[in-house]
Structures are given as C-alpha cells and as structure tokens.
C-alpha positions in Angstrom: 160.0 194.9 113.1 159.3 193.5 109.7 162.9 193.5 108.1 166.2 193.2 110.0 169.3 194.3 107.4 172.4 193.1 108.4 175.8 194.8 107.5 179.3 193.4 107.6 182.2 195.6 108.6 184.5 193.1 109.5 183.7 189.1 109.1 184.7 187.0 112.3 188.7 184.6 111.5 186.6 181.6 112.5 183.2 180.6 112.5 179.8 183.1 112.2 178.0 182.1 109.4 174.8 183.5 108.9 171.4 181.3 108.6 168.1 181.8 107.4 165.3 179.3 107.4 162.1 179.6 105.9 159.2 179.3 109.1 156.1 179.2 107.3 157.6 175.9 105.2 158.3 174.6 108.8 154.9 175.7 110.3 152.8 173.4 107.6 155.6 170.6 108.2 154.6 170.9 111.9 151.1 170.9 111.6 151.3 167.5 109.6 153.5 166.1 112.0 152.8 167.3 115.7 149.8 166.4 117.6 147.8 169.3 118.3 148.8 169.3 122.2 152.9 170.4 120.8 151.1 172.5 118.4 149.1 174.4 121.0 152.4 175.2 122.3 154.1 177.1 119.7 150.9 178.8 119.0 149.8 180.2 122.8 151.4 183.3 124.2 154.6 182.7 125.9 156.3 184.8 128.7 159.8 186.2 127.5 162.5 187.7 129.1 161.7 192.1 128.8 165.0 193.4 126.7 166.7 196.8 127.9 169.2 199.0 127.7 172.3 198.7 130.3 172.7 195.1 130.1 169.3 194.4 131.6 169.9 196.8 134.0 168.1 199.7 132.7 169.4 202.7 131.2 172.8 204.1 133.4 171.9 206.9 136.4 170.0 206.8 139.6 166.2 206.7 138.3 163.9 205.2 140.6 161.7 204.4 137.8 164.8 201.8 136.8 165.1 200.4 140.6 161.4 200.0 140.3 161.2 198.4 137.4 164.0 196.0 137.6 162.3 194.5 141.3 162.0 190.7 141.4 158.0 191.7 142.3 157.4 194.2 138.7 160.0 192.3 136.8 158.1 189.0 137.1 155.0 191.1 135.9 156.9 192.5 132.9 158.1 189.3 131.8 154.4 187.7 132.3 152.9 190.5 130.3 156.0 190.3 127.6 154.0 187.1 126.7 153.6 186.5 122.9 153.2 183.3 120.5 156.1 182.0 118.3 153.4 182.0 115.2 150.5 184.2 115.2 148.2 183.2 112.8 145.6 186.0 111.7 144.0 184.3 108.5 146.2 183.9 105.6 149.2 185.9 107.2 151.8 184.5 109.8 154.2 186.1 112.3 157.5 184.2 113.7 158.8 185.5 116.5 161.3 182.8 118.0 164.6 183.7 120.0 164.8 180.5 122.4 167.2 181.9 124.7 164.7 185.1 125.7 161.8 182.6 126.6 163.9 180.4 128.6 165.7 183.3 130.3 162.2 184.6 130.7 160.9 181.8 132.5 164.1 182.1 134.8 163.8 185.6 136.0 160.3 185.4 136.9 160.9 182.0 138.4 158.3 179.5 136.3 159.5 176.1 135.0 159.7 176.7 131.5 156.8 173.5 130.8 158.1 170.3 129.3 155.9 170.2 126.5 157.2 173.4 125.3 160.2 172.2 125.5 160.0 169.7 123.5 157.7 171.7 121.2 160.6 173.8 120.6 163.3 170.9 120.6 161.5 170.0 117.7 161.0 173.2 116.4 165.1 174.0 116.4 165.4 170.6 114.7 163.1 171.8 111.5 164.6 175.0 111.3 168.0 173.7 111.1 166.4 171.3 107.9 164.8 174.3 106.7 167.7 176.5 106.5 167.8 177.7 102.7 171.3 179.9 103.2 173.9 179.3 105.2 177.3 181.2 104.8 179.5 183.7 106.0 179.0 187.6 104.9 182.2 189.3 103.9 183.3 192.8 104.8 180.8 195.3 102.6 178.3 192.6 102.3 174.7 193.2 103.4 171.8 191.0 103.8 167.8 192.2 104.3 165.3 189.7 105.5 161.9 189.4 106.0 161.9 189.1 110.0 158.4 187.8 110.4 158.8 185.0 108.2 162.5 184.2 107.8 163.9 183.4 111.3 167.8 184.2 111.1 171.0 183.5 113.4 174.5 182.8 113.2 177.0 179.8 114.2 179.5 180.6 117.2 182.5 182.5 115.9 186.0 183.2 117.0 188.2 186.0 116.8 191.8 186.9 115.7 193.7 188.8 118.2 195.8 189.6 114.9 192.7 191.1 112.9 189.8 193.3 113.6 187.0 191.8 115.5 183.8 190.7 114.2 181.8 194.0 113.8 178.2 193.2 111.9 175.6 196.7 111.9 172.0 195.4 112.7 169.0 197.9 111.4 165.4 196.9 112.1 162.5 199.0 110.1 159.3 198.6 109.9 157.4 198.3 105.6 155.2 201.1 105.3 152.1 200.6 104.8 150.2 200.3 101.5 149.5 203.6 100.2 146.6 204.1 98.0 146.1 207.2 95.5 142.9 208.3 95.0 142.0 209.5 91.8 139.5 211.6 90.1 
C-alpha cells in the first residue's frame, strides 16, 4: 500500500509515541557509507514471514485449503516465495518495505539462519532510522496522521496501559494513490 493513515481513539497512559523516518535520506547515507557487500543486502530479495488472518493460523473453520497451507513443507515455500527487497530501486523511484520482526520470524518458520551480513545490514539500518526520525510524539484521541508508506518507514515505542482508562485503541487504513489520470482533449 502506498499510504497507511493512522487514527487515534484513545492514546496509550504511558509510552506509544509514533515515529516516522525519512528512508530515501537514509538510503543515500548508506550508499556513502556501507561497502557494497551490506548494501547488496538491503537491496536483494529477502524471505519474510506470510501474514494471515487467525493469528497465523488461517482464517477460523475446518478448510483443508488452511491445513494445507499452514504445513511446515508449503509454509516454508510461502515464506521463500514472500521474498521481497527492503529498497527496490526502479530508476528515479524507491520502495521501503522494512518490518524487521517479519524477516526474522520469516527465516524462523522456514528454518534458514537469517545470514549474518544481513544482520548487521539491518543493525545498521535500525541505527539510521532512528537518526533519521523527523517526528516523534504521541497522537492524542481524534488525531490522525497519513504517511507516505513507501518512503516514510513508521512505528511506535512500547506503550503501557491504565487499567483505570480506556486502552490504547489506534484505526489503521492502508489505500493504495490512484493512478494519474489524463484527460484527453479535443
């Protein structure tokens, strides 16, 4: 998805700010600092973990479609074909797509070392985002933030909850731009 809006309902008691970090500013600072081998890494495809409904257990019912798909043998085949760089370059455009935990996770499930130079590709990676970050705060309730998802990696700091208070209740919308439209005229 090209833009991720985020709405708060009701803000966490502690904790949960939101970040956003600019990747293209920390894909030119990587290029002049990594050797190409790191840089090889956060540009190849990379297996990660297949997302799903029902708490990565499929969708709830007896399907055997699910049983199937969710077998060590098919799920290690998903995962390998859920492969994907963390920038994709195509000219003068760029695509992020970075969510550590779904790569590593990935590697786990299908049972491959996640490789130590990716690792520390990413290591690094984290470290430049954090440097990067250009907001970081917490949204209050009615507050709503649209990013560009492609180029403005996001996340949020550990929160904690009131027993007292509502809990921490944020709506998440993906969509898709459309595409340029052109008029013809006569």
């Amino acid at each position: 998805y090209d833009v991720v809006g985020l709405l708060c309902i009701n803000p966490a008691a502690h904790g949960g700010k939101f970040r956003l970090s600019n990747a293209c500013n920390v894909h030119d600072t990587l290029r002049r600092k990594l050797p190409k081998f790191l840089m090889y890494e956060l540009e190849r495809p990379i297996p990660r973990d297949v997302l799903e409904n029902g708490a990565g257990k499929g969708t709830v019912g007896v399907c055997v479609s699910n049983k199937l798909g969710r077998s060590q043998s098919l799920l290690f085949m998903r995962i390998r074909s859920n492969s994907y760089p963390i920038y994709a370059l195509d000219g003068d455009r760029m695509r992020f797509r970075y969510m550590r935990h779904w790569i590593e996770t990935g590697h786990d499930k299908s049972n491959v070392r996640l490789p130590a130079l990716l690792r520390i590709a990413m290591d690094i990676l984290d470290d430049e985002l954090d440097k990067e970050c250009i907001f970081h705060d917490a949204l209050k309730s009615g507050e709503m933030i649209f990013t560009n998802n492609a180029i403005l990696p996001h996340a949020r700091d550990s929160f904690e909850d009131d027993p007292n208070f509502p809990p921490r209740h944020l709506v998440r919308a993906w969509m898709n731009k459309l595409k340029d439209v052109v008029t013809k005229t006569r």
